[in-house]
C-alpha positions, 0 to 999 in steps of 0.5 A: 500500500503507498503509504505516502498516498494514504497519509495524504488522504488522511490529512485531506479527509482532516482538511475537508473536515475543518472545512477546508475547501481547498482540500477538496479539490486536492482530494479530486487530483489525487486519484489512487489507483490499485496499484496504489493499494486495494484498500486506498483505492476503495476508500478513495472511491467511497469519497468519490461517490460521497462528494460527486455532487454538492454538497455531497454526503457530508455524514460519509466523510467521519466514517471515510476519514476514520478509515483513512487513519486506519490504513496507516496501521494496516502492516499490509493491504487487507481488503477483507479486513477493510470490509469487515470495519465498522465504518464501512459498514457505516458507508454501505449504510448510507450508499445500499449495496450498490456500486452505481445507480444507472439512470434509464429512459424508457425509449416507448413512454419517454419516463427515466427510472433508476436500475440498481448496479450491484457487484457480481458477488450479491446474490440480490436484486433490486426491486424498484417501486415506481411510486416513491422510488424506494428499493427492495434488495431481494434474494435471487434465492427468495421463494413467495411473494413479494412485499409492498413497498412502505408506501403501499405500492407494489415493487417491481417484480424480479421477472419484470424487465424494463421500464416498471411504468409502461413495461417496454424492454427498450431502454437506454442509460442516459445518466449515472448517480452516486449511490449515496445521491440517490439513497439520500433521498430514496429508502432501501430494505433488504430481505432477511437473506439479502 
């Protein structure tokens, strides 16, 4: 792990704490990559998503900075052990189990809906309620049926493809969001196996 990096992160992440703008754009140039070290790189892309738009989220930024200081006492790059910190529990909190929001339009009815970018290794999809916009994380592996979303409309079902108003499978990516942008202002529950 480049250390030298990692404790540049580190004092940014303080900066852009004590309100430091500048620190931002210094943080935005400094780009690790995995050659730098898995784990720097992971931590440097939670606070890409989190400050990819304004102001960003700023509750992300305690649980990332706190994980920076981490690094520094990792003897080696342990992704695993990464993962298994409180703090990006805390994260993943805030952002769902998703690594980007894909924003569609539907090329029949003009709408613009979300789609849920998962890693490979969740075994779960997300259901989208096209009322609110909250997200269901279920199990591929899930039998029965399907909750209502909180707000009393239907999620979308897992063997529905495409556009959850009109139905039609013609659709483009027109945009992508930050994870933590969309789930700020959109719910999400998972399944109890998801």
């Amino acid at each position: 792990m480049n250390i030298e990096k990692t404790n540049r992160f580190a004092e940014l992440l303080e900066r852009q704490g004590m309100g430091d703008a500048q620190a931002v754009e210094f943080l935005r140039s400094l780009q690790p990559t995995l050659d730098d070290g898995y784990c720097l790189f992971n931590a440097y892309e939670q606070w890409s998503q989190a400050f990819s738009y304004k102001p960003g989220r700023c509750e992300a930024l305690g649980p990332i900075r706190s994980l920076a200081n981490k690094l520094l006492g990792y003897g080696t790059d342990d992704t695993l052990r990464l993962f298994r910190e409180p703090e990006w529990s805390e994260l993943v909190q805030l952002r769902g189990p998703v690594e980007v929001v894909l924003v569609f339009q539907c090329l029949s009815c003009r709408r613009e809906y979300p789609g849920m970018g998962t890693s490979g290794f969740y075994d779960a999809s997300g259901l989208l309620c096209p009322q609110c916009g909250s997200v269901l994380f279920r199990s591929l592996y899930a039998e029965g049926q399907i909750p209502l979303c909180s707000c009393g409309s239907p999620y979308q079902s897992p063997e529905m493809v495409g556009c959850p108003f009109c139905h039609s499978t013609q659709s483009q990516v027109v945009s992508q969001l930050s994870p933590y942008q969309y789930f700020e202002t959109h719910s999400y529950v998972r399944d109890q196996n998801a």
